[in-house]
PDB file with one MODEL, atoms N, CA, C and O in Angstrom:
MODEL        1
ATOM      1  N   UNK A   1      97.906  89.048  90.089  1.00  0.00           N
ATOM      2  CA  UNK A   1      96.937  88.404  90.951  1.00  0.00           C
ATOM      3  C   UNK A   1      95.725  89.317  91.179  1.00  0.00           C
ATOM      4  O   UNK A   1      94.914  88.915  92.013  1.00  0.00           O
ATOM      5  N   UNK A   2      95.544  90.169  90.732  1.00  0.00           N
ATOM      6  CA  UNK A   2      94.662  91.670  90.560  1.00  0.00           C
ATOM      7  C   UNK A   2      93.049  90.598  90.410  1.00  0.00           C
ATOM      8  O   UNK A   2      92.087  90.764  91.159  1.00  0.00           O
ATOM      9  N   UNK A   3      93.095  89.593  89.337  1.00  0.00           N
ATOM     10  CA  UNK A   3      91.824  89.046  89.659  1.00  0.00           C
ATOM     11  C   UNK A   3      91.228  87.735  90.525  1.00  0.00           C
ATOM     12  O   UNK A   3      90.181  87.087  90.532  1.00  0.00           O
ATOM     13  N   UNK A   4      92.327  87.723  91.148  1.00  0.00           N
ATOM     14  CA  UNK A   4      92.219  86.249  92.129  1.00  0.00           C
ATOM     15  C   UNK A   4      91.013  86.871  93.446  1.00  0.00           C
ATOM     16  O   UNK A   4      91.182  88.081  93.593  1.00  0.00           O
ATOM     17  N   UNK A   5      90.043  86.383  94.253  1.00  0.00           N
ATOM     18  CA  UNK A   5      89.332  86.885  94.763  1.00  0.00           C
ATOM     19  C   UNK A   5      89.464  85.858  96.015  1.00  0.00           C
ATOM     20  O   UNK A   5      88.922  84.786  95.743  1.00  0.00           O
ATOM     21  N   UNK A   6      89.954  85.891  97.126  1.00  0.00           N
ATOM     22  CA  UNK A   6      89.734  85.318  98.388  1.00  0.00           C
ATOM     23  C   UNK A   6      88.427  84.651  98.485  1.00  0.00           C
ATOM     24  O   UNK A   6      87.354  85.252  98.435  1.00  0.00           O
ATOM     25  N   UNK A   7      88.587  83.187  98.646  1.00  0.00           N
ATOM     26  CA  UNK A   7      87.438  82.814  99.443  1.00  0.00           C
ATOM     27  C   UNK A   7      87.522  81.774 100.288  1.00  0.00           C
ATOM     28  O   UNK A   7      88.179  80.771 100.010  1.00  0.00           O
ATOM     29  N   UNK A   8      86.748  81.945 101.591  1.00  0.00           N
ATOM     30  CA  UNK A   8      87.333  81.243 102.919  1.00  0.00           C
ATOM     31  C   UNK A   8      87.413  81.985 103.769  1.00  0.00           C
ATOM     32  O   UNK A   8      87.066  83.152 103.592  1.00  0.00           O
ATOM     33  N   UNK A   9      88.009  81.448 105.243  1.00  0.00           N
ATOM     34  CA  UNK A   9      88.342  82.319 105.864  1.00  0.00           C
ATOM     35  C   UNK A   9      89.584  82.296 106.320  1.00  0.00           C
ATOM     36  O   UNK A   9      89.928  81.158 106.638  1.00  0.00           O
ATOM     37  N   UNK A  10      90.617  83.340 106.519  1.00  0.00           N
ATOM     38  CA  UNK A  10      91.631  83.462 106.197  1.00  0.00           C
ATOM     39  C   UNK A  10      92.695  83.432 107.471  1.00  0.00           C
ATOM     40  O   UNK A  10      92.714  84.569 107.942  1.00  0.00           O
ATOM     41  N   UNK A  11      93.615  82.526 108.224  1.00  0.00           N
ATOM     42  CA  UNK A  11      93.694  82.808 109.062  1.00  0.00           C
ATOM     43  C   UNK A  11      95.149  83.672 109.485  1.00  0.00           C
ATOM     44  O   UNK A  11      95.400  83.786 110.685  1.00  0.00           O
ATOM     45  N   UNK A  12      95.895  84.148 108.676  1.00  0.00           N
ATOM     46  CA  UNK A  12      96.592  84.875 108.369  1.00  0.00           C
ATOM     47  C   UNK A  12      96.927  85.817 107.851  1.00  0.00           C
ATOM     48  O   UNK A  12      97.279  85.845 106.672  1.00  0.00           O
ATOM     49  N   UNK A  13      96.877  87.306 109.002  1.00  0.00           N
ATOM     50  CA  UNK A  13      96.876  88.073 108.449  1.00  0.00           C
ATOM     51  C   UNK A  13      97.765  88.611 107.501  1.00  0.00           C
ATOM     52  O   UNK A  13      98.642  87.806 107.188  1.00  0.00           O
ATOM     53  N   UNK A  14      97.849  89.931 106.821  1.00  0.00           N
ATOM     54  CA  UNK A  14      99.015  90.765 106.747  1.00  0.00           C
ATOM     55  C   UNK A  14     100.129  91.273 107.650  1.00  0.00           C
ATOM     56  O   UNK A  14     101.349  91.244 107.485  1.00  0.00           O
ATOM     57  N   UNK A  15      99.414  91.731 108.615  1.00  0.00           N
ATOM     58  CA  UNK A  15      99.627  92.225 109.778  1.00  0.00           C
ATOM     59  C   UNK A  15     100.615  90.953 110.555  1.00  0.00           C
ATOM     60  O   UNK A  15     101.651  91.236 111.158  1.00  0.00           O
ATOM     61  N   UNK A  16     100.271  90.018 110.465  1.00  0.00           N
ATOM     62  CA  UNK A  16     101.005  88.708 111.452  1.00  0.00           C
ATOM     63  C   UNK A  16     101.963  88.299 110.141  1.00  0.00           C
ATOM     64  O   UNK A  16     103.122  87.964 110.385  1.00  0.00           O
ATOM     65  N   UNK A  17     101.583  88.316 109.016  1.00  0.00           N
ATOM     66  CA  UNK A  17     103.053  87.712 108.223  1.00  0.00           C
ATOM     67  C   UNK A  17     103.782  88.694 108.013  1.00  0.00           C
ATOM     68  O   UNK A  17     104.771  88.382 107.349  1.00  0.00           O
ATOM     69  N   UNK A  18     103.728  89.819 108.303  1.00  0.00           N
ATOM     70  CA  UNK A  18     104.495  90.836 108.164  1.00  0.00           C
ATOM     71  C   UNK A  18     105.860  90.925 109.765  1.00  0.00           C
ATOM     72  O   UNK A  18     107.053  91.221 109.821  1.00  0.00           O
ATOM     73  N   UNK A  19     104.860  90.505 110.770  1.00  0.00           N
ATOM     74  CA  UNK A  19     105.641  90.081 111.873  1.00  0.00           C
ATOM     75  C   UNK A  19     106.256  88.613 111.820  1.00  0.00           C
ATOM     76  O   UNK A  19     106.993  88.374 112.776  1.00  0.00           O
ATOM     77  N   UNK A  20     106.154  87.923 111.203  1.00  0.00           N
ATOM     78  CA  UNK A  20     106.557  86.351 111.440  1.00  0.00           C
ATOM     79  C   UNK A  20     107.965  87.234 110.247  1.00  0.00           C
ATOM     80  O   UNK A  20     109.036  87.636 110.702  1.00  0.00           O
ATOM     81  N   UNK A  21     107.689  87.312 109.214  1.00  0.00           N
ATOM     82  CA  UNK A  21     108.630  87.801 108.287  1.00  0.00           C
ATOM     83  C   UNK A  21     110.341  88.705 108.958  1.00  0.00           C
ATOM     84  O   UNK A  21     111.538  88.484 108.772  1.00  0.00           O
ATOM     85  N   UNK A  22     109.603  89.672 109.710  1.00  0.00           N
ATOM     86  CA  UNK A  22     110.347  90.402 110.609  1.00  0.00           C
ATOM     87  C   UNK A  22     111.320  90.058 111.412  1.00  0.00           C
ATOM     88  O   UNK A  22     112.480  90.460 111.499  1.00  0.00           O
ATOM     89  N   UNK A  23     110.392  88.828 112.313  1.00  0.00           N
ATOM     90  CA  UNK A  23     111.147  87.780 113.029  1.00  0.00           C
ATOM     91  C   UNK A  23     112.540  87.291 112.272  1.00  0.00           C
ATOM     92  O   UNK A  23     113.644  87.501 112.774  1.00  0.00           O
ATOM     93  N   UNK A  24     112.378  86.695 111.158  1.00  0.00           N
ATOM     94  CA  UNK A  24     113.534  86.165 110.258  1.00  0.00           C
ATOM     95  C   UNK A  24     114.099  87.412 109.872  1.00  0.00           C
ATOM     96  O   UNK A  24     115.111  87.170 109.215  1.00  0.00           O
ATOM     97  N   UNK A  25     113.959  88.304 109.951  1.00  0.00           N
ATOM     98  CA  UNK A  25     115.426  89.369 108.867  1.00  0.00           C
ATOM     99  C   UNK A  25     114.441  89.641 107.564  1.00  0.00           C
ATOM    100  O   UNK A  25     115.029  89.870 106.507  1.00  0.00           O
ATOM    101  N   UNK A  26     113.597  89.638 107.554  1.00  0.00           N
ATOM    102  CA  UNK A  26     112.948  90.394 106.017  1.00  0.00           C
ATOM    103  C   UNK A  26     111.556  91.722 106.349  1.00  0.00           C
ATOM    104  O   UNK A  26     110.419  91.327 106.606  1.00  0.00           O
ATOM    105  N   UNK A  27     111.821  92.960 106.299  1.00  0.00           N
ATOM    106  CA  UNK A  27     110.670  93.823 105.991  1.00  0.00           C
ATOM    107  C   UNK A  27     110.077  93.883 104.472  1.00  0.00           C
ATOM    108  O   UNK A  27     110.647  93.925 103.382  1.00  0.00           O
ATOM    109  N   UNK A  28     108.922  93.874 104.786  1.00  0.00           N
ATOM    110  CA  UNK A  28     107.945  94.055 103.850  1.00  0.00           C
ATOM    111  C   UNK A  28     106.803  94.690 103.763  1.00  0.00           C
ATOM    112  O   UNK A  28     106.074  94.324 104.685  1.00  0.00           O
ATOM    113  N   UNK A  29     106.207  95.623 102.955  1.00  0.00           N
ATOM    114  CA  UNK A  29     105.274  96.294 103.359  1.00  0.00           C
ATOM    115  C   UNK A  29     104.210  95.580 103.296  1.00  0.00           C
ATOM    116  O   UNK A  29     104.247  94.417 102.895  1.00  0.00           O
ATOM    117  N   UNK A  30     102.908  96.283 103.754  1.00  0.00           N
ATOM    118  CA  UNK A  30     101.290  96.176 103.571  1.00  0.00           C
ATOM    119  C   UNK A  30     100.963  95.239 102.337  1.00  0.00           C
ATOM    120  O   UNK A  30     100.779  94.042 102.116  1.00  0.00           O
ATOM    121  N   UNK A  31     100.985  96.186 101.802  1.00  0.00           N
ATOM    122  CA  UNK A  31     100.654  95.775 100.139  1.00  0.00           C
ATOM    123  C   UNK A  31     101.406  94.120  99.653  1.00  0.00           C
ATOM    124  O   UNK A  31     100.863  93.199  99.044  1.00  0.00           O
ATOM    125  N   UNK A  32     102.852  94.216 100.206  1.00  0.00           N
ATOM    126  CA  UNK A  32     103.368  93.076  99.890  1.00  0.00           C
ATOM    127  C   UNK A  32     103.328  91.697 100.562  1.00  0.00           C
ATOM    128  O   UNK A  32     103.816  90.584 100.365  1.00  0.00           O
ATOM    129  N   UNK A  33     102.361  92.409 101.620  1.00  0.00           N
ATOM    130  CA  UNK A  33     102.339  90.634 102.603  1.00  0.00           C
ATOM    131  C   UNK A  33     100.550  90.370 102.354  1.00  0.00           C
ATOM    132  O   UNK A  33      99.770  89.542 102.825  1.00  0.00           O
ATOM    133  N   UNK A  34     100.358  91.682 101.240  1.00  0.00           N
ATOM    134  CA  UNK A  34      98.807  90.969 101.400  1.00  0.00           C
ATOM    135  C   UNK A  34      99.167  89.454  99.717  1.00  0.00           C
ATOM    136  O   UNK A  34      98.779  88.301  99.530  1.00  0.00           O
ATOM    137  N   UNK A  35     100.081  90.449  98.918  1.00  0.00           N
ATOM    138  CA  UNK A  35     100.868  90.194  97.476  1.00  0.00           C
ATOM    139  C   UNK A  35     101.170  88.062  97.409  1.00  0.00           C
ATOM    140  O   UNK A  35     100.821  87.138  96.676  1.00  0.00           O
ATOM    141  N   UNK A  36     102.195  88.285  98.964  1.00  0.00           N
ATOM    142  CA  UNK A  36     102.445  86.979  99.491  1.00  0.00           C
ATOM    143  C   UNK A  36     100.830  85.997  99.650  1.00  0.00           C
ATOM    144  O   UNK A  36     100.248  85.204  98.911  1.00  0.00           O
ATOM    145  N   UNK A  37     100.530  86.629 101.160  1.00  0.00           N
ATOM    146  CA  UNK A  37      99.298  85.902 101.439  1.00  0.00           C
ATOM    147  C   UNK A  37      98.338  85.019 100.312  1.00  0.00           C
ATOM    148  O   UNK A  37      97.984  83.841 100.274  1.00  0.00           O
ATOM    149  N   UNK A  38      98.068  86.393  99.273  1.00  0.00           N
ATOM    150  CA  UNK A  38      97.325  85.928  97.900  1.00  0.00           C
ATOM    151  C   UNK A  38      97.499  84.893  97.321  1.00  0.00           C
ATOM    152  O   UNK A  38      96.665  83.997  97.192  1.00  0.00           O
ATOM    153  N   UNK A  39      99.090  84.916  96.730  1.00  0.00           N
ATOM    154  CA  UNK A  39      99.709  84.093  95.885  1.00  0.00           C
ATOM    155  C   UNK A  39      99.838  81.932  96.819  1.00  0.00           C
ATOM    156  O   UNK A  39      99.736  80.825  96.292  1.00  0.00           O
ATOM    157  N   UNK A  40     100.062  82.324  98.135  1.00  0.00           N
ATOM    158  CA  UNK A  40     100.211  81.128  99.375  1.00  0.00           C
ATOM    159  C   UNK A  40      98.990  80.371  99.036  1.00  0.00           C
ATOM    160  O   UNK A  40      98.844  79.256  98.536  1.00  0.00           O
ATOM    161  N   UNK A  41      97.668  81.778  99.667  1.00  0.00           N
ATOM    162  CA  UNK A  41      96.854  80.868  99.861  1.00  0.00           C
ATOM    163  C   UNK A  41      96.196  79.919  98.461  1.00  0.00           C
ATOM    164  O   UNK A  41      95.802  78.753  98.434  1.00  0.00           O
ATOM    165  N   UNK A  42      96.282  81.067  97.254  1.00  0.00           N
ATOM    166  CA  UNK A  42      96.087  80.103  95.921  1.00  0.00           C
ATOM    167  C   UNK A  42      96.757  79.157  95.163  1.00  0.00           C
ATOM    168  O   UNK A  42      96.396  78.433  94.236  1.00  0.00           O
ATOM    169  N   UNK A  43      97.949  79.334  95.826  1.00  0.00           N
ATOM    170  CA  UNK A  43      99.101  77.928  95.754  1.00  0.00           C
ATOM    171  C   UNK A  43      98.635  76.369  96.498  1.00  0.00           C
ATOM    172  O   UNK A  43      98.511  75.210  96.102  1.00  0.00           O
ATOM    173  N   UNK A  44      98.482  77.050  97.695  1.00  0.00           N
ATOM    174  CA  UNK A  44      98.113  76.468  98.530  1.00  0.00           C
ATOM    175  C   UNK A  44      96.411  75.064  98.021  1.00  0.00           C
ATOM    176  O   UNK A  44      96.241  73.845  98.027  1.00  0.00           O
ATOM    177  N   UNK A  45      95.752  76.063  97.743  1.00  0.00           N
ATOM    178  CA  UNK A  45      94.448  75.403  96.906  1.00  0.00           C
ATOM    179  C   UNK A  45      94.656  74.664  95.491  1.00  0.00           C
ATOM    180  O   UNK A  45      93.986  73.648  95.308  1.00  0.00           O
ATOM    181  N   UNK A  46      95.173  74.917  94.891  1.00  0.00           N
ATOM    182  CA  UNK A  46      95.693  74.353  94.343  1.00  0.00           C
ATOM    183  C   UNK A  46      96.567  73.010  94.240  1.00  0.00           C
ATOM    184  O   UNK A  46      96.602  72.103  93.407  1.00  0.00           O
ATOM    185  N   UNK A  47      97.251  73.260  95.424  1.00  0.00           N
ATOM    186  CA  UNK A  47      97.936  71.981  95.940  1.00  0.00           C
ATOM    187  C   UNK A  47      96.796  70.951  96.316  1.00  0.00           C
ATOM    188  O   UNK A  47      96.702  69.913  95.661  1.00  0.00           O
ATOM    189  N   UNK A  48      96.054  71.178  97.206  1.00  0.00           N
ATOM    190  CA  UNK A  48      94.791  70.375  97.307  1.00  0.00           C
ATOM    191  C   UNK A  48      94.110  70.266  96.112  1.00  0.00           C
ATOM    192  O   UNK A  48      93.903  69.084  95.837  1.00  0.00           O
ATOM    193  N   UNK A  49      93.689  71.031  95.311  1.00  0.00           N
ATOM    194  CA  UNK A  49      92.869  70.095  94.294  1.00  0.00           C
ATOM    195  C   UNK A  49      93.282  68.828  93.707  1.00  0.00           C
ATOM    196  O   UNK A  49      92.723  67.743  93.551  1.00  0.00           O
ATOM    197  N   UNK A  50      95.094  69.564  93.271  1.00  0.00           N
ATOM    198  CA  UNK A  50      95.678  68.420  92.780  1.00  0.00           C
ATOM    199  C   UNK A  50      95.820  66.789  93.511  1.00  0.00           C
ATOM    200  O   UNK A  50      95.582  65.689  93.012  1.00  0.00           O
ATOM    201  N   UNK A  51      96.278  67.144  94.808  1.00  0.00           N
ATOM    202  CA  UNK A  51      96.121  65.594  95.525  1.00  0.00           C
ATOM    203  C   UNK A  51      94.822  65.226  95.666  1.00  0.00           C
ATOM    204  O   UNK A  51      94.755  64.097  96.150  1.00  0.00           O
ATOM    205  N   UNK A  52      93.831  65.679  95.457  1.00  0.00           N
ATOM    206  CA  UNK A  52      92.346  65.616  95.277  1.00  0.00           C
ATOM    207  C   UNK A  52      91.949  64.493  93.762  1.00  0.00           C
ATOM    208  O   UNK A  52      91.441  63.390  93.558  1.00  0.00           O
ATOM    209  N   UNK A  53      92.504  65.523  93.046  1.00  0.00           N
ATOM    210  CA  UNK A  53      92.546  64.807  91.672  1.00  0.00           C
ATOM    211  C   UNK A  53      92.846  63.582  91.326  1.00  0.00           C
ATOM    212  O   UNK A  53      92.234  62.781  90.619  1.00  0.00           O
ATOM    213  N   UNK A  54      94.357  63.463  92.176  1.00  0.00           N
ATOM    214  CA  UNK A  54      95.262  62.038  92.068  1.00  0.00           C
ATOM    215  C   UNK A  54      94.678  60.996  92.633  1.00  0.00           C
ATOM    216  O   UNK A  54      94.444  59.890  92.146  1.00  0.00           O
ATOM    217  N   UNK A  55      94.357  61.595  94.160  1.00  0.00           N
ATOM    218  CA  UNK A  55      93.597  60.275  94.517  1.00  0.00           C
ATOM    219  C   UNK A  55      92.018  59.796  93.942  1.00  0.00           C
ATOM    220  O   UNK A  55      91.678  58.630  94.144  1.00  0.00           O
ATOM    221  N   UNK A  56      91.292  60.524  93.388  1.00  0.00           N
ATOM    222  CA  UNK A  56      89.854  59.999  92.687  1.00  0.00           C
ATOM    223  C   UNK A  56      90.499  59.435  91.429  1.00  0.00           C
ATOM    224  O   UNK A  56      89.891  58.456  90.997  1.00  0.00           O
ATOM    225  N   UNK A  57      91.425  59.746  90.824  1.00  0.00           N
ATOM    226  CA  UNK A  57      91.868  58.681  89.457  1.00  0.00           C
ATOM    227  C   UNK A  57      91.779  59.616  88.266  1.00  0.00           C
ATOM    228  O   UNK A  57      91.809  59.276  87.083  1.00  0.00           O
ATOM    229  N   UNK A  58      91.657  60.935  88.787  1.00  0.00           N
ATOM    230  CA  UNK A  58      91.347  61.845  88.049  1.00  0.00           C
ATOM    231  C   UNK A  58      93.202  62.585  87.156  1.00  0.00           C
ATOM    232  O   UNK A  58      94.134  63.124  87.755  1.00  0.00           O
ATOM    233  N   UNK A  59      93.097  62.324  85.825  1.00  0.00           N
ATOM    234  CA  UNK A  59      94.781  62.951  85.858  1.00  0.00           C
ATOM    235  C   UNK A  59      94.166  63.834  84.686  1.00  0.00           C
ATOM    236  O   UNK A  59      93.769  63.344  83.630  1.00  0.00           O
ATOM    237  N   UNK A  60      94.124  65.517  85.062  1.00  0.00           N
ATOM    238  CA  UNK A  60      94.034  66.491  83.994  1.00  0.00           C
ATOM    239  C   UNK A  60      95.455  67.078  84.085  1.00  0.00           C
ATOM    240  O   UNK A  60      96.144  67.248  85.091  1.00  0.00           O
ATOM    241  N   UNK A  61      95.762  67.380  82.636  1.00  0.00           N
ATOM    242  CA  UNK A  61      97.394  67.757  82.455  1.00  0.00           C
ATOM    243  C   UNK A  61      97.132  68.888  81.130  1.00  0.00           C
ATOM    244  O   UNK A  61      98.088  69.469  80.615  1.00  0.00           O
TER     245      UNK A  61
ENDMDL
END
């Protein structure tokens, strides 16, 4: 994910998913809740384009 580049604004930190994480029984470092965050939030966009796609009639595969 080295070239994925944040854009938006983000409302979750490292710092807070590292505590929500905690809460449940899992430590994780710095580096790895930024690792998470990254991968969420570009999942995440993704998920929206796609229902984006579906509903304009748009089907790229």
């Amino acid at each position: 994910m080295k070239n994925f580049r944040p854009t938006g604004k983000r409302t979750v930190t490292p710092q807070k998913a590292i505590k929500i994480l905690e809460q449940n029984g899992t430590t994780i470092s710095q580096t790895e809740a930024e690792l998470i965050l990254d991968f969420m939030y570009k999942f995440a966009n993704l998920s929206v384009k796609q229902v984006i796609n579906k509903a304009s009639g748009k089907n790229r595969q």
